[in-house]
Residue frames as a rotation matrix with the C-alpha (Angstrom) as fourth column:
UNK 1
0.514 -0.476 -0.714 -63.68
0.336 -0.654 0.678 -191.56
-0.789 -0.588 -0.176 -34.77
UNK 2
-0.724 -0.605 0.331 -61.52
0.460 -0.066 0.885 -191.58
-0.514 0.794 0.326 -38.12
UNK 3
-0.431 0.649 0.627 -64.43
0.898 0.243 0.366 -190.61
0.085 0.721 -0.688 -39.71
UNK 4
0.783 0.477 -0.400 -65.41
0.598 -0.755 0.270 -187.60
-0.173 -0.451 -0.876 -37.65
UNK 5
0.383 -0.428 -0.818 -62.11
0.128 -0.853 0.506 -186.50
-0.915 -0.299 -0.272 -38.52
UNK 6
-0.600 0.016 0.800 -62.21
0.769 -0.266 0.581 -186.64
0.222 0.964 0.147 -41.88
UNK 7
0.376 0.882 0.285 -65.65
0.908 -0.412 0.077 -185.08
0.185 0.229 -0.956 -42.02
UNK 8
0.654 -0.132 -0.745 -63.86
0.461 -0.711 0.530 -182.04
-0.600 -0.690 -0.404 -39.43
UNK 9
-0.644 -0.712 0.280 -60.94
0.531 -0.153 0.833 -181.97
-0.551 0.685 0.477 -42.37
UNK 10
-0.477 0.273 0.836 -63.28
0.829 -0.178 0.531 -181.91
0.293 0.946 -0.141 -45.08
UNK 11
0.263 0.319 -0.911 -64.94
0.940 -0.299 0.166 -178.95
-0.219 -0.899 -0.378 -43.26
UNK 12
0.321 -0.697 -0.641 -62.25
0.317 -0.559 0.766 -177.10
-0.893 -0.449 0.042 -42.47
UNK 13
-0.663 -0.727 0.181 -60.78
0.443 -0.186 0.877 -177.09
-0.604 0.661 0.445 -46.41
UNK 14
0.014 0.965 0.263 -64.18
0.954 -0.092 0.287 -176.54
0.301 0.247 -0.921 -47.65
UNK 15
0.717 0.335 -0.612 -64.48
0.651 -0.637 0.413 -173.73
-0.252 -0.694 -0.674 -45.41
UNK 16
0.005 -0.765 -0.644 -61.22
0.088 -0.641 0.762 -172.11
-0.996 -0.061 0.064 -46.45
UNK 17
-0.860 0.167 0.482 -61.95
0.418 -0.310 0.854 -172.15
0.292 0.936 0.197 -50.62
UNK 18
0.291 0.764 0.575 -65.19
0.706 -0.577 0.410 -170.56
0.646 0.287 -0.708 -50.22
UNK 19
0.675 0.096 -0.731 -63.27
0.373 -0.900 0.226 -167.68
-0.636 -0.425 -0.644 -48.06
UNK 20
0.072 -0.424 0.903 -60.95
0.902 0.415 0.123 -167.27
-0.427 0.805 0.412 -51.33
UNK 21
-0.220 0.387 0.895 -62.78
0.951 -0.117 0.285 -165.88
0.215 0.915 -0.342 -53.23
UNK 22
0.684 0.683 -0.256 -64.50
0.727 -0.612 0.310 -163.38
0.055 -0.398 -0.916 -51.18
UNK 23
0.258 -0.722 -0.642 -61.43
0.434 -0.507 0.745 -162.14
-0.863 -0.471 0.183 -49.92
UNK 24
-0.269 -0.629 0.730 -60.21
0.748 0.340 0.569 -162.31
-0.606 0.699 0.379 -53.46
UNK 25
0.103 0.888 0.449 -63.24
0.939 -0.235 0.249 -160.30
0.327 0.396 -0.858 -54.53
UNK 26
0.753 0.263 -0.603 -63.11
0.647 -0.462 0.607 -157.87
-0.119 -0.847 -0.518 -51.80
UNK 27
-0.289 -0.957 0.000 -59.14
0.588 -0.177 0.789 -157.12
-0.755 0.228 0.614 -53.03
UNK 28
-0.596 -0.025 0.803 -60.15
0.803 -0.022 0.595 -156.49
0.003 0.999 0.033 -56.84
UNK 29
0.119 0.988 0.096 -63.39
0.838 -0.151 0.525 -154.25
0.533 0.018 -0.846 -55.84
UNK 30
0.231 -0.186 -0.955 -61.76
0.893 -0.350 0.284 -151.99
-0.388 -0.918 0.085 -53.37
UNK 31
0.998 0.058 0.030 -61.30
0.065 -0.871 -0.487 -148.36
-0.002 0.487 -0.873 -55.13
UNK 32
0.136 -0.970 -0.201 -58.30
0.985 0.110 0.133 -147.45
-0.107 -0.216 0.971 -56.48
UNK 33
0.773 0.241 -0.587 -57.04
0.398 -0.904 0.154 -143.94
-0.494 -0.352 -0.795 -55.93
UNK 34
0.687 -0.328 0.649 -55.68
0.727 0.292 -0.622 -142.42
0.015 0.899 0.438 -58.53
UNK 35
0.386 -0.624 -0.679 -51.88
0.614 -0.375 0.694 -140.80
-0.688 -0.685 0.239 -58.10
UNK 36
0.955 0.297 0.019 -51.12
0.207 -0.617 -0.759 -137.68
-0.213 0.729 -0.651 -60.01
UNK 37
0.411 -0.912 -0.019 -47.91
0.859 0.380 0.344 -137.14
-0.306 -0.158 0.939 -61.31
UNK 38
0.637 0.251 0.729 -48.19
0.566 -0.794 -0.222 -133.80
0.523 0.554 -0.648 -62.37
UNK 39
0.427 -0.525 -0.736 -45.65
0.666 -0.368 0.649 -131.72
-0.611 -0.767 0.193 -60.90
UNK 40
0.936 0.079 0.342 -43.64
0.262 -0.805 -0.532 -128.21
0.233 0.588 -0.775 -61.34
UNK 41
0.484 -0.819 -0.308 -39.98
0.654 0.105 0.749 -126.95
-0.582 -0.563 0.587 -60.97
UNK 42
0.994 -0.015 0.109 -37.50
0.077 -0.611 -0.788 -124.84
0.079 0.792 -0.606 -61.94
UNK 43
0.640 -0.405 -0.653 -34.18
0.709 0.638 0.300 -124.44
0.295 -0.655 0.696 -62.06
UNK 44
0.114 -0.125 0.986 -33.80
-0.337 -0.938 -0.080 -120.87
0.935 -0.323 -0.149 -60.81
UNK 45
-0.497 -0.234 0.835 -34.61
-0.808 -0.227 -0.544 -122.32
0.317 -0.945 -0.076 -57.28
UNK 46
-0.712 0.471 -0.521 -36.17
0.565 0.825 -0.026 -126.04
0.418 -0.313 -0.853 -55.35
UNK 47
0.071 0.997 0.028 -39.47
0.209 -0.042 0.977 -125.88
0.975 -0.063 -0.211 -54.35
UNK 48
0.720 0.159 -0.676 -39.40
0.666 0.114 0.737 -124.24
0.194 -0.981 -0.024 -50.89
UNK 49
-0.197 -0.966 0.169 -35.79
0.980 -0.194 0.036 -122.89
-0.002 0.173 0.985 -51.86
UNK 50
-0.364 -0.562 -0.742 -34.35
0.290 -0.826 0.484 -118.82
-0.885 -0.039 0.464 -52.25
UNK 51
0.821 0.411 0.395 -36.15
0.515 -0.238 -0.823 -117.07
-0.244 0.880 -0.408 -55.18
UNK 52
-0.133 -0.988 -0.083 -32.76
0.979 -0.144 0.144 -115.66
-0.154 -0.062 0.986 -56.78
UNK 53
-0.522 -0.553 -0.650 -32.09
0.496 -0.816 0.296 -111.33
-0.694 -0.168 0.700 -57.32
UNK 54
-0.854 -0.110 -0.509 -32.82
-0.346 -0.609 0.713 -111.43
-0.388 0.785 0.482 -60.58
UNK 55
-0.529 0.849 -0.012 -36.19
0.713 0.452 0.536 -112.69
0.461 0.275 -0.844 -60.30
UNK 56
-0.334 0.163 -0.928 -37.03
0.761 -0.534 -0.368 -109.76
-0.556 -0.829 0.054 -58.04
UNK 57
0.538 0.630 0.561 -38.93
0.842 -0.432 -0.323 -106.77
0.039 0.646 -0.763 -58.90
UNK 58
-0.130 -0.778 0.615 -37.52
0.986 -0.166 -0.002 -103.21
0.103 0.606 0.788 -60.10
UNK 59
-0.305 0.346 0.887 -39.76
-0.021 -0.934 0.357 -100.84
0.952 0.091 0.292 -59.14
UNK 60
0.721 0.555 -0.416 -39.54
0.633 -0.281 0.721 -101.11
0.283 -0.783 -0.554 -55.26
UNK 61
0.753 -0.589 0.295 -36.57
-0.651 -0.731 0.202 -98.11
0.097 -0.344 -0.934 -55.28
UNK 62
0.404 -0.869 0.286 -33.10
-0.476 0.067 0.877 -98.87
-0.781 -0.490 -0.387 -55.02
UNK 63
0.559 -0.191 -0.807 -30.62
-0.803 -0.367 -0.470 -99.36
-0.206 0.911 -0.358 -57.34
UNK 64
-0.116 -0.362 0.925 -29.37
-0.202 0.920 0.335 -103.40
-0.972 -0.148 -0.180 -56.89
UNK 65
-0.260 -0.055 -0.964 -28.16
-0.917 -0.300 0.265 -104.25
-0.303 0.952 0.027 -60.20
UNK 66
-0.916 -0.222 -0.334 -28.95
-0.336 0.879 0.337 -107.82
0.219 0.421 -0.880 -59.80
UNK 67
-0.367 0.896 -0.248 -32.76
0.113 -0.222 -0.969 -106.79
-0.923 -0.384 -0.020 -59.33
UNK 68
-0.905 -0.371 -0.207 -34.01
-0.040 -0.412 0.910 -107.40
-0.423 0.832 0.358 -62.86
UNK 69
-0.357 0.931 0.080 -37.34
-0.451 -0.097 -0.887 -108.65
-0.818 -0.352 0.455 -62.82
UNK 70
-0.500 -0.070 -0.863 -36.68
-0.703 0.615 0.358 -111.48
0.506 0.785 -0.357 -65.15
UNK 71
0.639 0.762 -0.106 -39.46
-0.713 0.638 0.290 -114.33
0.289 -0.110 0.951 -65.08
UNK 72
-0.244 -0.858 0.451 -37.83
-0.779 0.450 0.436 -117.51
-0.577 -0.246 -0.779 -63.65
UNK 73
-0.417 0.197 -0.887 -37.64
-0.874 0.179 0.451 -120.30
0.247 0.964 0.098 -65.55
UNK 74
-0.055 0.668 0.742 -40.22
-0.903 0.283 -0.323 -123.11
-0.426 -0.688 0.588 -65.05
UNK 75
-0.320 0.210 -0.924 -41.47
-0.853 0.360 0.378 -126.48
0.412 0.909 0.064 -66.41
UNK 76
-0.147 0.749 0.647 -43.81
-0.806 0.288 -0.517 -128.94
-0.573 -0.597 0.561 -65.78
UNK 77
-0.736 -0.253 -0.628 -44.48
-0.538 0.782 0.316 -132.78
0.411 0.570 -0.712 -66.46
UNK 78
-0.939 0.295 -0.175 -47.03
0.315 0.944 -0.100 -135.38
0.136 -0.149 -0.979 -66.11
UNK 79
-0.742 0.651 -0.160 -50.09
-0.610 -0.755 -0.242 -133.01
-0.278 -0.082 0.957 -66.88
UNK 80
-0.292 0.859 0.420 -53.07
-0.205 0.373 -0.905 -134.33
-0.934 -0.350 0.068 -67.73
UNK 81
-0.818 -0.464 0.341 -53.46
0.352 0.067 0.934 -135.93
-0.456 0.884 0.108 -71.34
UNK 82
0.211 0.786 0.582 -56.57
0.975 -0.129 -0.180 -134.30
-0.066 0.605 -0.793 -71.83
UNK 83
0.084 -0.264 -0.961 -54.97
0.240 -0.931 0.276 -130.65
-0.967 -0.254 -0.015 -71.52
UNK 84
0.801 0.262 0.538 -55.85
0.591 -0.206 -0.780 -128.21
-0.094 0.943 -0.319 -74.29
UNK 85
0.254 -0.404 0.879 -53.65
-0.216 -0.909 -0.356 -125.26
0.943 -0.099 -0.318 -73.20
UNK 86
-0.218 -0.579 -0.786 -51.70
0.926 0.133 -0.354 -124.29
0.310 -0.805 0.506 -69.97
UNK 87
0.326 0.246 0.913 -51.87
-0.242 -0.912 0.332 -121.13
0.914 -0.329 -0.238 -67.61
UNK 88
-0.202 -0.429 -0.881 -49.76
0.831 0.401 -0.386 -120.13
0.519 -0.809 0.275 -64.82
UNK 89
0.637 0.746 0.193 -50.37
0.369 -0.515 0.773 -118.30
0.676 -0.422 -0.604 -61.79
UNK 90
0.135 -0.595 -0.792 -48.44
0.771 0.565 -0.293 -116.52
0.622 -0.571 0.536 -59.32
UNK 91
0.706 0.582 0.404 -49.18
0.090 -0.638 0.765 -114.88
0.703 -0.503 -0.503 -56.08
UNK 92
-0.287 -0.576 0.766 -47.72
-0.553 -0.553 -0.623 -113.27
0.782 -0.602 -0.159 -53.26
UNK 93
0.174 0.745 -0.644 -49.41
0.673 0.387 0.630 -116.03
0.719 -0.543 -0.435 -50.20
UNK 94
-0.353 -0.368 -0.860 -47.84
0.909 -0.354 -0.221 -113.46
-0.224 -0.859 0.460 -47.60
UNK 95
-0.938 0.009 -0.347 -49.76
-0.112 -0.954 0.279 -110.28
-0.329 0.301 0.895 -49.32
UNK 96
-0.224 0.917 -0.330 -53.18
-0.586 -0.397 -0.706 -110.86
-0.779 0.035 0.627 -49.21
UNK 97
-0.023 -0.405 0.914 -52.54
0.613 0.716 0.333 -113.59
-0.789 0.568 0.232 -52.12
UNK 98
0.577 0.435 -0.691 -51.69
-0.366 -0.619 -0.695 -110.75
-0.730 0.654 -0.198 -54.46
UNK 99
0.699 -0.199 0.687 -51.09
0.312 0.949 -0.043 -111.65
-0.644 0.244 0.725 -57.84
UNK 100
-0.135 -0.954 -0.266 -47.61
-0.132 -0.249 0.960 -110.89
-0.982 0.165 -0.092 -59.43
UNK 101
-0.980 -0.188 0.063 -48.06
-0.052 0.552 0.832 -113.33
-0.192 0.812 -0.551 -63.08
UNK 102
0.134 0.854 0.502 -50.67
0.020 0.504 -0.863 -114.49
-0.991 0.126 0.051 -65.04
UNK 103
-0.737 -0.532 -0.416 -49.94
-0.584 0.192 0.788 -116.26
-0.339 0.824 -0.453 -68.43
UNK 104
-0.394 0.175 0.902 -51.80
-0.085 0.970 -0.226 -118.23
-0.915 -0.166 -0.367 -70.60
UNK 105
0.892 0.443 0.088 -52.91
-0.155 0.484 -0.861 -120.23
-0.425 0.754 0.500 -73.44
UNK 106
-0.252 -0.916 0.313 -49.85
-0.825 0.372 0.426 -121.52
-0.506 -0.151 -0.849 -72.99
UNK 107
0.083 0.595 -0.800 -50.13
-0.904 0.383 0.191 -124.31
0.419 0.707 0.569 -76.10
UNK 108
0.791 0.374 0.484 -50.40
-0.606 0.588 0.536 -127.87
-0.084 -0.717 0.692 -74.99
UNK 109
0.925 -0.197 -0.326 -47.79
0.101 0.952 -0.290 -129.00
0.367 0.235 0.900 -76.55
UNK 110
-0.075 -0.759 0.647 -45.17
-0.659 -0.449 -0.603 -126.40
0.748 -0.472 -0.466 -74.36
UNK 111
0.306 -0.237 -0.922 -43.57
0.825 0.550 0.132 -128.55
0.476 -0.801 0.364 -71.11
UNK 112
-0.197 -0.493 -0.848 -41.82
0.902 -0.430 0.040 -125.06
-0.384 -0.757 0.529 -70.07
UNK 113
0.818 0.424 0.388 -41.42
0.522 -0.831 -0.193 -121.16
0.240 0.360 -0.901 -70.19
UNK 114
-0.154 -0.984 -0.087 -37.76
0.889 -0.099 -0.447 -119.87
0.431 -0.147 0.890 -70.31
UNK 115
-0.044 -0.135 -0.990 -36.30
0.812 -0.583 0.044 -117.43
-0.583 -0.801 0.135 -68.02
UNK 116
-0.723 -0.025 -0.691 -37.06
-0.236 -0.930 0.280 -113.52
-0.650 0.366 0.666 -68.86
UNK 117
0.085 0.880 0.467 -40.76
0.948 0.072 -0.308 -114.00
-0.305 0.469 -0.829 -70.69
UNK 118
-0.680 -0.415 0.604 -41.12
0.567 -0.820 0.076 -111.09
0.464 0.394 0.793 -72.46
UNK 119
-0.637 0.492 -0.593 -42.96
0.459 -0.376 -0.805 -108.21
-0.619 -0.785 0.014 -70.60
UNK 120
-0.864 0.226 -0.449 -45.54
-0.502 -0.451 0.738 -107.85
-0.035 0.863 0.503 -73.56
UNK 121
0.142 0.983 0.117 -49.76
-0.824 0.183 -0.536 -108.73
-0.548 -0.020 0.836 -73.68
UNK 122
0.992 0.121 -0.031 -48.47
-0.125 0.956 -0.266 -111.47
-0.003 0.267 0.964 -76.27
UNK 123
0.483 -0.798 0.361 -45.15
-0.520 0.070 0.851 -112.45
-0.704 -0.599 -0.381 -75.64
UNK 124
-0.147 -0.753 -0.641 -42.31
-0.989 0.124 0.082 -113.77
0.017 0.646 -0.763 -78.21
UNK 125
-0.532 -0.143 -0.835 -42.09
0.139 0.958 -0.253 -117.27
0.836 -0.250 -0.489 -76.42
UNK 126
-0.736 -0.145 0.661 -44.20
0.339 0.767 0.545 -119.28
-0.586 0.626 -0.515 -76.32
UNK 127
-0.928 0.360 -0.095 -45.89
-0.304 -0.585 0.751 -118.62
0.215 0.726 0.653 -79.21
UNK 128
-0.160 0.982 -0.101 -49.79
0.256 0.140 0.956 -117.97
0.953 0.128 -0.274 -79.12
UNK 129
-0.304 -0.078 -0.949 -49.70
0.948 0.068 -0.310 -117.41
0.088 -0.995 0.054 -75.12
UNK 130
0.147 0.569 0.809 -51.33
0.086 -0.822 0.563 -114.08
0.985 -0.014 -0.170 -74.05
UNK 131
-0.588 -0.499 -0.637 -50.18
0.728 0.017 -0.685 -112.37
0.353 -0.866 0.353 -70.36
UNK 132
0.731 0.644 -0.226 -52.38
0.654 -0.567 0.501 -109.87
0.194 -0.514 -0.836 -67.91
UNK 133
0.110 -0.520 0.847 -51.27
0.211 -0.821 -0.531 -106.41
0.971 0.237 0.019 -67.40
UNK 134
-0.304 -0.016 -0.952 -50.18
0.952 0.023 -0.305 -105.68
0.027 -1.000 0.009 -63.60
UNK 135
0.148 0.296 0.943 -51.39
0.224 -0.939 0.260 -103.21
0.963 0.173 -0.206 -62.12
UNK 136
0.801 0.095 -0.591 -49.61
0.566 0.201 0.800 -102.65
0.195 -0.975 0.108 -58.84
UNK 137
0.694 -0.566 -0.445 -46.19
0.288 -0.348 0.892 -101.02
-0.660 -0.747 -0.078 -58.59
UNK 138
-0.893 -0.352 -0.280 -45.46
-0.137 -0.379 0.915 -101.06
-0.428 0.856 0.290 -61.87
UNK 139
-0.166 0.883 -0.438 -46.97
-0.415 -0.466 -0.782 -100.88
-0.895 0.052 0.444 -64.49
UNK 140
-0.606 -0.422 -0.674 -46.46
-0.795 0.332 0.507 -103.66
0.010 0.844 -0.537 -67.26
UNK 141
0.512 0.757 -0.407 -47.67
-0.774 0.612 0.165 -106.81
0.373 0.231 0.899 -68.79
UNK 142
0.502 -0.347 -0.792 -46.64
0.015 0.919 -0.393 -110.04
0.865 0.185 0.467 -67.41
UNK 143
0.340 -0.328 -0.881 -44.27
0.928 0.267 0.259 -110.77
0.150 -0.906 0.395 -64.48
UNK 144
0.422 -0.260 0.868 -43.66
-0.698 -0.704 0.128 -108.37
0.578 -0.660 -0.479 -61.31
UNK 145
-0.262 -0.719 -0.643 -41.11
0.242 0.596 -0.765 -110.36
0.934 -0.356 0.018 -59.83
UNK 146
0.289 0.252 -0.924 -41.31
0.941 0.103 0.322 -110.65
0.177 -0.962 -0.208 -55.73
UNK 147
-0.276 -0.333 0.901 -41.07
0.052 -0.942 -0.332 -107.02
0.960 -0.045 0.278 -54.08
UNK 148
0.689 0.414 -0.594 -40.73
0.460 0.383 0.801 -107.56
0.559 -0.826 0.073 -50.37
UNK 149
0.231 -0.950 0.213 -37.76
-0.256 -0.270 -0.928 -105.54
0.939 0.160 -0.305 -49.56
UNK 150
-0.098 0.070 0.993 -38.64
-0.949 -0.307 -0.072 -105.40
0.300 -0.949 0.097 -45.46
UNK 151
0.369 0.558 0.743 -40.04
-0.758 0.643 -0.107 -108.76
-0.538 -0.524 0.660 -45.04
UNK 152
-0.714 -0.181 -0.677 -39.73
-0.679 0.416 0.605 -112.19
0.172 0.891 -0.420 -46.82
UNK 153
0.227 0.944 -0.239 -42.74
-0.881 0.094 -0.464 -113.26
-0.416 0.316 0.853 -48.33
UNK 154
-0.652 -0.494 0.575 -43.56
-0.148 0.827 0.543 -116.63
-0.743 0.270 -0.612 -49.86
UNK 155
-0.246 0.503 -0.829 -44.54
-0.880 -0.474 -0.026 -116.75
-0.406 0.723 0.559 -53.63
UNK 156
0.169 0.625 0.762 -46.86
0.056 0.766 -0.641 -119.53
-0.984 0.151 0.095 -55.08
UNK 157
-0.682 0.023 -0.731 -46.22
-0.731 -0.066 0.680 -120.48
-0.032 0.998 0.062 -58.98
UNK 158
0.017 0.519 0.854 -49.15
-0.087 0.852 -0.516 -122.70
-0.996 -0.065 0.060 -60.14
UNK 159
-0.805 0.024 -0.593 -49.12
-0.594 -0.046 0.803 -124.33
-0.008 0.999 0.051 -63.59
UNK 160
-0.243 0.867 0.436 -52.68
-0.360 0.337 -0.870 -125.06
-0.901 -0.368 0.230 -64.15
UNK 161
-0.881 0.378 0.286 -53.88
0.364 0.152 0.919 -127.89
0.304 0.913 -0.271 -67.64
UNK 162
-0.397 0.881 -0.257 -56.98
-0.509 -0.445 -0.737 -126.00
-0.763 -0.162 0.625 -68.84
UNK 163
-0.222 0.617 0.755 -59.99
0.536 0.724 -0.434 -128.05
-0.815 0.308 -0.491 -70.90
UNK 164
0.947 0.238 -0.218 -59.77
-0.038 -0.589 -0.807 -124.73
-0.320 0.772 -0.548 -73.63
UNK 165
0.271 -0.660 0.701 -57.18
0.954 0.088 -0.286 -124.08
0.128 0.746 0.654 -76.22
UNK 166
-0.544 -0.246 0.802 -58.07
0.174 -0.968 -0.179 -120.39
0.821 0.042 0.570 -75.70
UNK 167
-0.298 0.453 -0.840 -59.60
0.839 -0.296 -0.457 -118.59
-0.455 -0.841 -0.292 -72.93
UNK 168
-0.590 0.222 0.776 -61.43
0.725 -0.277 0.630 -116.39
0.355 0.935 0.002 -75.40
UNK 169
0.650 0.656 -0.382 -63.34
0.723 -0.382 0.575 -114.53
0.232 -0.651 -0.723 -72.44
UNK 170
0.327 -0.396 -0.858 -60.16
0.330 -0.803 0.496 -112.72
-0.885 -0.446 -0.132 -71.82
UNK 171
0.850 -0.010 0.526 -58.81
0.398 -0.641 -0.656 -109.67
0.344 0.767 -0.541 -73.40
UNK 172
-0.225 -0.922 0.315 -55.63
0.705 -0.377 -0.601 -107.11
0.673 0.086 0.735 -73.02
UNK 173
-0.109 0.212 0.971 -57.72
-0.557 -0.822 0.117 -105.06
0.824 -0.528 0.208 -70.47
UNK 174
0.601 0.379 -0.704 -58.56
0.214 0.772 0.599 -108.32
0.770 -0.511 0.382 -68.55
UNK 175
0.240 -0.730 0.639 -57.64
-0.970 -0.197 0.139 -107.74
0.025 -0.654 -0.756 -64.76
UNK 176
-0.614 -0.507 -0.605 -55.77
-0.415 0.860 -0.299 -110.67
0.672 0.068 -0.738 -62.69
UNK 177
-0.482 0.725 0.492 -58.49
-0.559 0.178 -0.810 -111.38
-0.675 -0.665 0.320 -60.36
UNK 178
0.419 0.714 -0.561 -60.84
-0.853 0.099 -0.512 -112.01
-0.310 0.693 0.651 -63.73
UNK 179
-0.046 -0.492 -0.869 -57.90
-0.750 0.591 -0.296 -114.15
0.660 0.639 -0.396 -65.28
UNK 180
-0.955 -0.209 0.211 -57.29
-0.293 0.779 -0.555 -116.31
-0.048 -0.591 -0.805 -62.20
UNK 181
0.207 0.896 0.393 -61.57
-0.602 0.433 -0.671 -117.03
-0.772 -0.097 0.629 -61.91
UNK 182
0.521 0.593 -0.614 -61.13
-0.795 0.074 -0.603 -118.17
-0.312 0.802 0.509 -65.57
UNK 183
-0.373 -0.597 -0.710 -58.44
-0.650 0.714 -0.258 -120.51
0.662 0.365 -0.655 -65.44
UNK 184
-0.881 -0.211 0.423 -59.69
-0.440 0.692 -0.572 -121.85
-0.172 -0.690 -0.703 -62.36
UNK 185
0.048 0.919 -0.391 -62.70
-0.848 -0.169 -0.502 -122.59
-0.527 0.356 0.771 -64.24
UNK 186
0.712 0.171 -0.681 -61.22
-0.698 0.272 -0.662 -124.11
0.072 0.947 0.313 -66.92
UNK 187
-0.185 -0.942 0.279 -58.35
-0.975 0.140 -0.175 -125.97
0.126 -0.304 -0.944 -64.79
UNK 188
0.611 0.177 -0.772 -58.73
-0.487 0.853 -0.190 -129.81
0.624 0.492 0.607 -65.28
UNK 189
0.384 -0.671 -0.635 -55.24
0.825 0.558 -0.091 -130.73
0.415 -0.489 0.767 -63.20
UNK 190
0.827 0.403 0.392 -52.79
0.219 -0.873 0.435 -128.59
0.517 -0.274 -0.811 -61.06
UNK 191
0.485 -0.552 -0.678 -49.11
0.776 0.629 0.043 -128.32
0.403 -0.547 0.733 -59.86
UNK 192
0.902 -0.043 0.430 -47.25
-0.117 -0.982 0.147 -125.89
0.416 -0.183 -0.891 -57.83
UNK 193
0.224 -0.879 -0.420 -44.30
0.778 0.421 -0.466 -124.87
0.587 -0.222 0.778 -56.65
UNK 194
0.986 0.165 -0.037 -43.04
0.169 -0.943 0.287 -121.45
0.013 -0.289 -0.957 -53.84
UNK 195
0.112 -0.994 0.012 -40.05
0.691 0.069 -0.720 -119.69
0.714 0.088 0.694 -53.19
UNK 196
0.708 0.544 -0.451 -39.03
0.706 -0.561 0.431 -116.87
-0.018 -0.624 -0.781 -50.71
UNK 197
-0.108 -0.579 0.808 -38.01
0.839 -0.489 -0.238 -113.88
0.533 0.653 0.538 -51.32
């Protein structure tokens, strides 16, 4: 009888180291899913938040002096360390996703893009960066700030890391439709932020 219950012990302990491992195995082996930290913000307005006046566009009539159609300011962390360049996007999601912005070769080593970009095919700051000409209500390079007077509309900023230094495919005639295919081409990682206006 003492004997059978040994043997049932020895069993039993036997039985529990050789489920150990497995288990142990089974832990280590399981995919791990990798968590981006990439992320965008500004502090013009929180993500979800009031897109302020003076981000607003100029050319929908009226004469609101705090309507200046200054870019807002932006910046962006935990990109991808293989990013060559940057390139942001930004659309109207409540208009058909028309696009307002379109920046890029934005160098890799920039984290942000201060407020009021210049309104200019290459721009002052940052240096080497290259903007699309709008073609919608105005008529200019770079940002068209939100123009919703009737409605409020919610605007999408993506900052997208691209695998080029340059996008060398575009030019100063380059629409935004063209620009947005090419970045999303060349777009490697991806963060966003909206506002409403």
């Amino acid at each position: 009888m003492r004997s059978a219950g040994i043997s049932l012990c020895a069993l039993l302990v036997a039985g529990a180291a050789g489920l150990a491992p497995t288990t142990a195995s089974a832990a280590s082996s399981a995919p791990s899913v990798p968590r981006s930290g990439f992320a965008l913000s500004s502090t013009a307005f929180a993500d979800g938040g009031v897109i302020p006046k003076v981000h607003e566009c100029t050319s929908g009539g009226g004469s609101d002096p705090g309507k200046r159609n200054e870019s807002p300011p932006l910046a962006w962390a935990g990109a991808p360390a293989a990013a060559k360049s940057y390139a942001i996007v930004m659309r109207d999601l409540d208009n058909s996703d028309l696009i307002h912005w379109v920046i890029y070769d934005i160098p890799a080593s920039a984290t942000s893009l201060p407020q009021n970009v210049d309104h200019a095919y290459r721009p002052s700051a940052p240096a080497g960066a290259r903007q699309v000409y709008y073609r919608g209500s105005a008529g200019l390079y770079g940002y068209q700030g939100p123009c919703s007077p009737s409605t409020v509309n919610t605007y999408e900023f993506v900052v997208h890391a691209l695998n080029q230094a340059s996008l060398s495919s575009l030019n100063s005639s380059s629409s935004t439709r063209t620009a947005a295919r090419a970045i999303v081409a060349a777009t490697i990682g991806s963060a966003r932020i909206t506002g409403e206006s």
